[in-house]
Backbone as a ProteinNet text record, in pm:
[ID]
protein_1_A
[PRIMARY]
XXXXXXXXXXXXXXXXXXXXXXXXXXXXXXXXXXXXXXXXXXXXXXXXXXXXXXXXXXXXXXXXXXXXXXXXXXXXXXXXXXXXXXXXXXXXXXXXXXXXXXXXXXXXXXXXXXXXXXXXXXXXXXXXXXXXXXXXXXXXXXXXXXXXXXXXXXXXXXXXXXXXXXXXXXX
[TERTIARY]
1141.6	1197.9	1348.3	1384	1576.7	1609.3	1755.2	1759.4	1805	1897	1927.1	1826.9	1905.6	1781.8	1723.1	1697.5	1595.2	1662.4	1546.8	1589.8	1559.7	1656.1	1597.6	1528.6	1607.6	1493.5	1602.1	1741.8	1823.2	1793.5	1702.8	1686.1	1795.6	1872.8	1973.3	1915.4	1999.2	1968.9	2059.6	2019.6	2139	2234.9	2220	2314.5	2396.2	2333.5	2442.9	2557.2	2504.4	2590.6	2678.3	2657.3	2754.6	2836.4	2767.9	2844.4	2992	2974.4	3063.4	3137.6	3107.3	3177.1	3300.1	3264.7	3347.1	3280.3	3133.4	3095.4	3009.6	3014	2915.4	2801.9	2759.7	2604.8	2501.5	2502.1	2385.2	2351.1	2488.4	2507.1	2507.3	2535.6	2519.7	2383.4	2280	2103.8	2046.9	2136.9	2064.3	2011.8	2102.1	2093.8	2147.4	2103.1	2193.8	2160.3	2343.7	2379.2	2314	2313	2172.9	2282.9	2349.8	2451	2601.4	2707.4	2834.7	2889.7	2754.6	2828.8	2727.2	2633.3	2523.4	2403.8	2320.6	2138.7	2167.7	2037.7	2020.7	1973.3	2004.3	1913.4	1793.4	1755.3	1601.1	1661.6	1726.9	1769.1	1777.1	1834.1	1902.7	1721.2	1661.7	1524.6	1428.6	1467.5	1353.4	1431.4	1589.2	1612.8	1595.5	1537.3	1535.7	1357.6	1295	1123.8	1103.7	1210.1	1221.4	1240.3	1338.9	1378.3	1291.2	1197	1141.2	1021	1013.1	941	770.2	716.7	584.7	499	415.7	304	220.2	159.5	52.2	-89.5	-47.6	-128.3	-299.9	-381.7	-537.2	-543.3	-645.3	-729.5	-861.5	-969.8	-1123.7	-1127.4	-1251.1	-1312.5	-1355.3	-1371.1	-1400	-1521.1	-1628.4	-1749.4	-1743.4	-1796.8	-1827.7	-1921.7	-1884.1	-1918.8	-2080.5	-2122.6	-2296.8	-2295.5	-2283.4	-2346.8	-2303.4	-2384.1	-2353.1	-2380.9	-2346.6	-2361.6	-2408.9	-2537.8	-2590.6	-2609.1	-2601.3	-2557.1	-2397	-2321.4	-2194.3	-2160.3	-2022.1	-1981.8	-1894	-1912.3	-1816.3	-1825	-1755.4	-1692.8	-1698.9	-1696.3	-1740.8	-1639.8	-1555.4	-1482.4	-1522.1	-1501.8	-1462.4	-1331.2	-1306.1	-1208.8	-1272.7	-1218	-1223.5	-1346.7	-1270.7	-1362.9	-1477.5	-1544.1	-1642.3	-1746.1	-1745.8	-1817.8	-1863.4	-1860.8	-1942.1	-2071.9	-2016.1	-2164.3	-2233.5	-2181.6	-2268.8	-2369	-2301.9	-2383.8	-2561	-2534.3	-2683.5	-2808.4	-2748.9	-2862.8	-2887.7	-2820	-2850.7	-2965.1	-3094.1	-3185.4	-3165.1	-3036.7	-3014.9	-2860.6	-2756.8	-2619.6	-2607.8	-2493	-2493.3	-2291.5	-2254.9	-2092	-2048.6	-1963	-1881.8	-1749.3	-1643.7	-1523.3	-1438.9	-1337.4	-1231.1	-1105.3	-1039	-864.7	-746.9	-849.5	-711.7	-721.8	-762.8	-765.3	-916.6	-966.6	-1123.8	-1212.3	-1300.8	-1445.7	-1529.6	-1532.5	-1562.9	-1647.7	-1788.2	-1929.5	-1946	-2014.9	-1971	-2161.3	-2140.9	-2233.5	-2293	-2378.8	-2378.9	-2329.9	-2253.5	-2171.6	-2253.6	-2159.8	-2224.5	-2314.3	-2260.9	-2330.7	-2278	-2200.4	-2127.9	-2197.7	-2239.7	-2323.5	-2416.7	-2327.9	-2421.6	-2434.5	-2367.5	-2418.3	-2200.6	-2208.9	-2054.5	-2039.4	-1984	-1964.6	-1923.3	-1962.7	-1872.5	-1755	-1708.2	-1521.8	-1557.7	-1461.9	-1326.5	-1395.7	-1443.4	-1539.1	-1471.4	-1443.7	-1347.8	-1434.5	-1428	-1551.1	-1425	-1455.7	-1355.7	-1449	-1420.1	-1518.7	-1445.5	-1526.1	-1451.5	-1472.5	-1451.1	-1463.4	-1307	-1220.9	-1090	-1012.7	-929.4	-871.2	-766.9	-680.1	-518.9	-483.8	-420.3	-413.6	-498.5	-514.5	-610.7	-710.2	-837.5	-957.2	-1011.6	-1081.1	-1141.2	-1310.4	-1367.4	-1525.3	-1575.7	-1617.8	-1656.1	-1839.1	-1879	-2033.2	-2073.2	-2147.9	-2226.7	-2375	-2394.5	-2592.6	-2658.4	-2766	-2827.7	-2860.8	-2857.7	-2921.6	-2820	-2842.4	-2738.1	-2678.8	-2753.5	-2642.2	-2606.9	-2461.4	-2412	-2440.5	-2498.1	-2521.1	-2548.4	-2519.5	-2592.9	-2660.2	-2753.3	-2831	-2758.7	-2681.3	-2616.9	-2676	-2847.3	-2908.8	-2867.1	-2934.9	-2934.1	-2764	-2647.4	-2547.2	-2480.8	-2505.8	-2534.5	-2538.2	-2660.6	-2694.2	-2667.2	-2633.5	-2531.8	-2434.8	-2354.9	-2260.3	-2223.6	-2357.2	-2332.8	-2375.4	-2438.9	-2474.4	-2401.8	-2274.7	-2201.2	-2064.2	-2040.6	-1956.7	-2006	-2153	-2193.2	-2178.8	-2184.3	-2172.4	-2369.4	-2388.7	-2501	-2522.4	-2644	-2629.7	-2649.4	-2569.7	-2582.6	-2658.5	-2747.5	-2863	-2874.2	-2772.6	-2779	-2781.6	-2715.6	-2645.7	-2773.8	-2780.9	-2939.3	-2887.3	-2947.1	-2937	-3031.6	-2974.9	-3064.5	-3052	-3135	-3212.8	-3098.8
-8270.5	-8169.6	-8187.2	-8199.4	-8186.8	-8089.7	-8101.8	-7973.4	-7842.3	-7760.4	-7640.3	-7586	-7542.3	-7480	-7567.3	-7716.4	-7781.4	-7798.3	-7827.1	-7862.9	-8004.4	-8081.4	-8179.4	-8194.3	-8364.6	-8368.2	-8289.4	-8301.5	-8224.3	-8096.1	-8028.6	-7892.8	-7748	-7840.5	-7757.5	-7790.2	-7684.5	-7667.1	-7761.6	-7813.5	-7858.9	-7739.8	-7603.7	-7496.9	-7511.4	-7482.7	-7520.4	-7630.4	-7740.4	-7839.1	-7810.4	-7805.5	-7724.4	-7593.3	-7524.4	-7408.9	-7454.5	-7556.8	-7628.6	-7718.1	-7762.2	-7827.6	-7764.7	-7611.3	-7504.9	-7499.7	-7578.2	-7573.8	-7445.5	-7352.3	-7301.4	-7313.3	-7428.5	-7449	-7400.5	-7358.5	-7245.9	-7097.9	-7085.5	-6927.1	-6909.4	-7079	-7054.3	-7045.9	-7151.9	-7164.8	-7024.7	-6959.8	-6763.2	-6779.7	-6883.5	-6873.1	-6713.8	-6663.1	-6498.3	-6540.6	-6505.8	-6493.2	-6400.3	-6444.6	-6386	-6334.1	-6362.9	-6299	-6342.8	-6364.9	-6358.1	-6496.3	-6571.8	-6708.8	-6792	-6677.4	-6752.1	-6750.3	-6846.1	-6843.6	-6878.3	-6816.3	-6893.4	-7008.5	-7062.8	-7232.1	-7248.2	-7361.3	-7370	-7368.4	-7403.9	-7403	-7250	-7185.5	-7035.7	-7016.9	-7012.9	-6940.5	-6993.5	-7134.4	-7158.7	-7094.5	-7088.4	-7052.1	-6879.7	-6791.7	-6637.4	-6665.8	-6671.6	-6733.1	-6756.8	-6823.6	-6840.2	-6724.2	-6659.9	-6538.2	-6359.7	-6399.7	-6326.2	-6239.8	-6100.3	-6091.8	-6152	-6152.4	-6204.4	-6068.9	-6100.3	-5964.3	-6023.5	-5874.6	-5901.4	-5985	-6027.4	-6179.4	-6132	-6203.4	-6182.4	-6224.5	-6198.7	-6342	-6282.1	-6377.4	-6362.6	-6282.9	-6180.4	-6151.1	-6247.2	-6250.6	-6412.7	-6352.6	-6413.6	-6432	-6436.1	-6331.9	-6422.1	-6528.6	-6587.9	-6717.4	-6697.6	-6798.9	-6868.8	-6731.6	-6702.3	-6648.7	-6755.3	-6688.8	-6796.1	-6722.4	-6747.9	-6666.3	-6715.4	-6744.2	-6845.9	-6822	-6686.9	-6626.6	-6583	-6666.7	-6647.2	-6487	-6467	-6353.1	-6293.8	-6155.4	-6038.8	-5905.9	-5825.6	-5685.7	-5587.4	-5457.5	-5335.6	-5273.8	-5210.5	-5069.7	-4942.8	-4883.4	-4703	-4655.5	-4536	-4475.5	-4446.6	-4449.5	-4428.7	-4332.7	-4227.8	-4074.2	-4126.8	-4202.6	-4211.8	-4330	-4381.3	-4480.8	-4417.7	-4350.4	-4255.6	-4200.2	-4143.1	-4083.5	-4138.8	-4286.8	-4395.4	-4471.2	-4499.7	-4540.1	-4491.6	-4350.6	-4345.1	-4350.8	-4375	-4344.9	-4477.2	-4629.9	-4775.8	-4794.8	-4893.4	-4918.9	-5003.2	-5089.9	-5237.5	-5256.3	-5253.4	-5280.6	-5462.8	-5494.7	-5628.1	-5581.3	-5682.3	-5712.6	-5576.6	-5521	-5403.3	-5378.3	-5403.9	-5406.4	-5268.3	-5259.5	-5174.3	-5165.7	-5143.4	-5213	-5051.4	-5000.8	-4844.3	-4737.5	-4766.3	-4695.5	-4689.3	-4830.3	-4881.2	-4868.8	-4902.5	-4948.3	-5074.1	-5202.4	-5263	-5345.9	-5378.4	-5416	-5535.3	-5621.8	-5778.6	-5717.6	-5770.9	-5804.2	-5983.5	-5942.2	-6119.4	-6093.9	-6257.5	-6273.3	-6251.5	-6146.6	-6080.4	-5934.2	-5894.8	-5782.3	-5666.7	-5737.1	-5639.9	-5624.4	-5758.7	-5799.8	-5662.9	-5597.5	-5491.6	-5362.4	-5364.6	-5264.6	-5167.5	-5047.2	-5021.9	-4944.3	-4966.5	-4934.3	-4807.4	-4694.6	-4554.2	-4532.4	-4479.7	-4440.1	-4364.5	-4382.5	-4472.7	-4613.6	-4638.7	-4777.7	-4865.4	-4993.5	-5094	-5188.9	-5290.9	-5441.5	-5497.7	-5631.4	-5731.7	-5857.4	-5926.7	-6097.7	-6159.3	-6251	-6378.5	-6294.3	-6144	-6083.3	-6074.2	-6116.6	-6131.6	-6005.7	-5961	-5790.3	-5867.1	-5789.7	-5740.5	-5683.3	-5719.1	-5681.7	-5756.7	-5680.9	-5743.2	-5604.5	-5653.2	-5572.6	-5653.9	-5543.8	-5579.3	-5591.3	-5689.5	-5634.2	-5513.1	-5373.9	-5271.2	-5291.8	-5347.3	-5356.4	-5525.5	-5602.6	-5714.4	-5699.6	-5721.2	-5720.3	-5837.2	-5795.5	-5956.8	-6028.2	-6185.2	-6254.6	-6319.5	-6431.7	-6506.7	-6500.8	-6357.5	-6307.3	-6205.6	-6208.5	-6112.1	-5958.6	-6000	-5870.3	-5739.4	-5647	-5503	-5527.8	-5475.2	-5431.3	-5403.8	-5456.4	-5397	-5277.9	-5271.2	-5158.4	-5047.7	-5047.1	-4929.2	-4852	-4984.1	-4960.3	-4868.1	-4923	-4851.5	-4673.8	-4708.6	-4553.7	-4468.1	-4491.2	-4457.1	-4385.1	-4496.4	-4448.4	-4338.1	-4349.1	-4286.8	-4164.4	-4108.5	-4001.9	-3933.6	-3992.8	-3934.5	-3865.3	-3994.4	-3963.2	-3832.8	-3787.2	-3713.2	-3781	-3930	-3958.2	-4022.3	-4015.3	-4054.7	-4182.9	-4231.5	-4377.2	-4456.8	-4532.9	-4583.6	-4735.7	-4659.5	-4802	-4803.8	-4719.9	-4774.6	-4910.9	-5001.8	-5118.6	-5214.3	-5244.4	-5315.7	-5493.4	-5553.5	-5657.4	-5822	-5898	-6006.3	-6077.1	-6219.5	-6271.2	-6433.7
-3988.2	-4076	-4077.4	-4205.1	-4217.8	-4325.5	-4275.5	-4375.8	-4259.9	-4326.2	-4300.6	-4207.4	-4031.2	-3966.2	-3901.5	-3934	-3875.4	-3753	-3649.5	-3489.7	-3486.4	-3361.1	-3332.1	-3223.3	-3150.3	-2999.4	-2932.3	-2914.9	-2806.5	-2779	-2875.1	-2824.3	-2994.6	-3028.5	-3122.2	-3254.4	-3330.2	-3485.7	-3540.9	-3677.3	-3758.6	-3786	-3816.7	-3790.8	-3700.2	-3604.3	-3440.9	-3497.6	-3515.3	-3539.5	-3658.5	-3793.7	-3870.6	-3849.9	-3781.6	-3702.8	-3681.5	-3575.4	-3468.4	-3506	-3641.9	-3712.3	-3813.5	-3825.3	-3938	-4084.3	-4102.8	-4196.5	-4238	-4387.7	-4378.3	-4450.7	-4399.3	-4479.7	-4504.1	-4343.7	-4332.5	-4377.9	-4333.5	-4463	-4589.7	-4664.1	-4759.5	-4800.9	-4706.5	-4757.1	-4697.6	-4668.1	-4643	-4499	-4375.7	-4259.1	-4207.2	-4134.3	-4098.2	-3964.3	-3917.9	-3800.4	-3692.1	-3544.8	-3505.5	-3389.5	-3334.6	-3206	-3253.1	-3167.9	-3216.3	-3218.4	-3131.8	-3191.1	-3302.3	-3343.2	-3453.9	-3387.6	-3450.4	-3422.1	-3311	-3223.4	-3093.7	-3064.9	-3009.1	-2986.4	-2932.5	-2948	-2891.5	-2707.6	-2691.8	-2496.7	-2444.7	-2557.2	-2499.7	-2510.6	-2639.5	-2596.1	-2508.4	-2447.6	-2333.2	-2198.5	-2163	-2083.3	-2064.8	-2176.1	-2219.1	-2167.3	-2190.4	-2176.5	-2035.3	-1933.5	-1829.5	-1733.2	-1779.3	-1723	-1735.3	-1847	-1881.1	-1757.3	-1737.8	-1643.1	-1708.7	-1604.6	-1627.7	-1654.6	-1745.4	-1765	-1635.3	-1624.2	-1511.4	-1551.1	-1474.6	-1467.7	-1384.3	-1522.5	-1473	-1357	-1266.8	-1219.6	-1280.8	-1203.5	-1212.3	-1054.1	-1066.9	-955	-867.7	-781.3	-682.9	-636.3	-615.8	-555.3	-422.3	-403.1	-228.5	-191.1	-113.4	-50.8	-34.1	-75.4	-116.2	-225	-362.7	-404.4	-540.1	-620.7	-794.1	-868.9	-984.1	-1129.7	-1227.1	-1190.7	-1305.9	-1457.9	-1475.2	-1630.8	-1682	-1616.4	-1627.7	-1591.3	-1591.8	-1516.8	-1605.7	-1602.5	-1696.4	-1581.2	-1600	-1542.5	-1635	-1541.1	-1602	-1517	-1540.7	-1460.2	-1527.9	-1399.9	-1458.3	-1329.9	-1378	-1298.6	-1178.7	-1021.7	-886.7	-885.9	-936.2	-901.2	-997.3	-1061	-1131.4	-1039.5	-962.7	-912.5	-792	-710.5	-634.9	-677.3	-821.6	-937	-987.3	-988.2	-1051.7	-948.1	-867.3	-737.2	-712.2	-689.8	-638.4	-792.5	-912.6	-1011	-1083.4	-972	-983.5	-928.4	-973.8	-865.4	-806.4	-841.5	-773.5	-779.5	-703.2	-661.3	-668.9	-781.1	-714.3	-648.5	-689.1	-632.4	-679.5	-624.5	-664.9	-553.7	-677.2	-606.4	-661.3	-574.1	-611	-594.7	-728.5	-653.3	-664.1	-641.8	-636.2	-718.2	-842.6	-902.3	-1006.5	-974.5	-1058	-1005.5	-1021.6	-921.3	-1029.2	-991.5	-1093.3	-1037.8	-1147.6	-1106.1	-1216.3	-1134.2	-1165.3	-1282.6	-1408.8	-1526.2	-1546.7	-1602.9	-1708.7	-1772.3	-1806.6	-1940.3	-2047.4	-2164.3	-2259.3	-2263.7	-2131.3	-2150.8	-2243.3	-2296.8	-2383	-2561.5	-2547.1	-2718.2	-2751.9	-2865.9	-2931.6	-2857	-2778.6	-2634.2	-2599	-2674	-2686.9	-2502.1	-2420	-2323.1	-2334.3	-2286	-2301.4	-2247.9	-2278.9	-2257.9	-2137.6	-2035.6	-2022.1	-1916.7	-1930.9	-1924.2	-2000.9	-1899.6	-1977.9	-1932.7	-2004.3	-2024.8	-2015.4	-1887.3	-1888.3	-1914.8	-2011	-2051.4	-1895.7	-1854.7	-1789.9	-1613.7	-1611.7	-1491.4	-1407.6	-1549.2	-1553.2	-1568.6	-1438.4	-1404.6	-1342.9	-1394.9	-1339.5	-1251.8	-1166.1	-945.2	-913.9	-787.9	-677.9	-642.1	-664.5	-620.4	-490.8	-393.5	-331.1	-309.9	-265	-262.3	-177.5	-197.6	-166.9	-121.5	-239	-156.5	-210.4	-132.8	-96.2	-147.7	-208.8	-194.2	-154.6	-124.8	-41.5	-137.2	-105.2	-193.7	-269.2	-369.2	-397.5	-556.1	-615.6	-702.7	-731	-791.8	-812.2	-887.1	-965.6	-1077.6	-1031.1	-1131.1	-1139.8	-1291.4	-1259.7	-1426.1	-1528.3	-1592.1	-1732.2	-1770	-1811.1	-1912.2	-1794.1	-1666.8	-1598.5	-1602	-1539.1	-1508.8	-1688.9	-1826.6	-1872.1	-1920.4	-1908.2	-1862.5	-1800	-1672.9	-1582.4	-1566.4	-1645.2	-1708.2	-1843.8	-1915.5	-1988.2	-1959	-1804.5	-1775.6	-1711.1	-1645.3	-1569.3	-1679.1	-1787.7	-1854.5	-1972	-2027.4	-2075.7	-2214.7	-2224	-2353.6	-2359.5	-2527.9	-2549.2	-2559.3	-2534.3	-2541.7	-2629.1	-2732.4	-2870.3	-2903.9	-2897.6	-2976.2	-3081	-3168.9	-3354	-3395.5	-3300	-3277.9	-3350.1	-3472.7	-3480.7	-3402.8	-3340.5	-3264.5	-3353.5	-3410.4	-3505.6	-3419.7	-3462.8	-3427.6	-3438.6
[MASK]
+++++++++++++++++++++++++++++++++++++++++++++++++++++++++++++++++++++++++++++++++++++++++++++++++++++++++++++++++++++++++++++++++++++++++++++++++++++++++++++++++++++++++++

């Protein structure tokens, strides 16, 4: 690309360079000055990108050791005070962690297809959460899961929401 604006390999604009030269080329092709010495450069914005704080950064829930996920892995949270109530009306506990403020129960991937989780129930794909959770309960055996349908329900009994199977599901 040449021409007004264009960057090269050094990292700068042809602006920059007419800038610096006293030319105004760029102002004239409807370049607008961006700080007091003009556009910023491609360096100022990798060194701004650098400095930038980091958003909180996923990970994945980690498995404990000998277990597998042979239907791939997704997450379910609810708020603290809500996973106590959910607990006893599971017939089957798999992984269930908690990092402070969640309580979050390892799914198959996709348990979300067609199926709207009730509020304040957050679906993570990938089993991918922000902080650090810990594992709270173990179940025997070498996988992870809780029942989606039951966990579910569950949920939707504690939260007092109804449970929406309008959802028609094809083929």
């Amino acid at each position: 690309m040449t021409g007004p604006g264009a960057f090269d390999r050094r990292g700068g604009s042809d602006c920059d360079r007419h800038r610096a030269a006293g030319s105004p080329q760029c102002e004239a092709a409807g370049q607008e000055r961006v700080g007091p010495d003009g556009p910023i450069g491609l360096d100022t914005l990798v060194r701004l990108q650098r400095r930038r704080p980091a958003p909180d950064a996923t990970r994945r829930l980690p498995m404990p050791d000998g277990m597998t996920a042979p239907l791939g892995c997704d997450a379910v949270a609810v708020p603290d005070r809500l996973g106590p109530l959910v607990v006893p009306r599971l017939p089957r506990l798999g992984c269930v962690y908690a990092d402070g403020s969640r309580w979050w129960w390892i799914v198959p991937a996709d348990s979300d297809y067609a199926l709207p989780w009730p509020s304040p129930a957050q679906y993570a794909p990938g089993a991918l959460v922000t902080g650090t959770a810990r594992l709270i309960h173990r179940p025997e055996g070498p996988a992870p899961y809780t029942p989606p349908i039951p966990l579910y329900l569950a949920l939707c009994r504690v939260t007092g929401t109804t449970p929406d199977w309008s959802s028609a599901v094809s083929a």
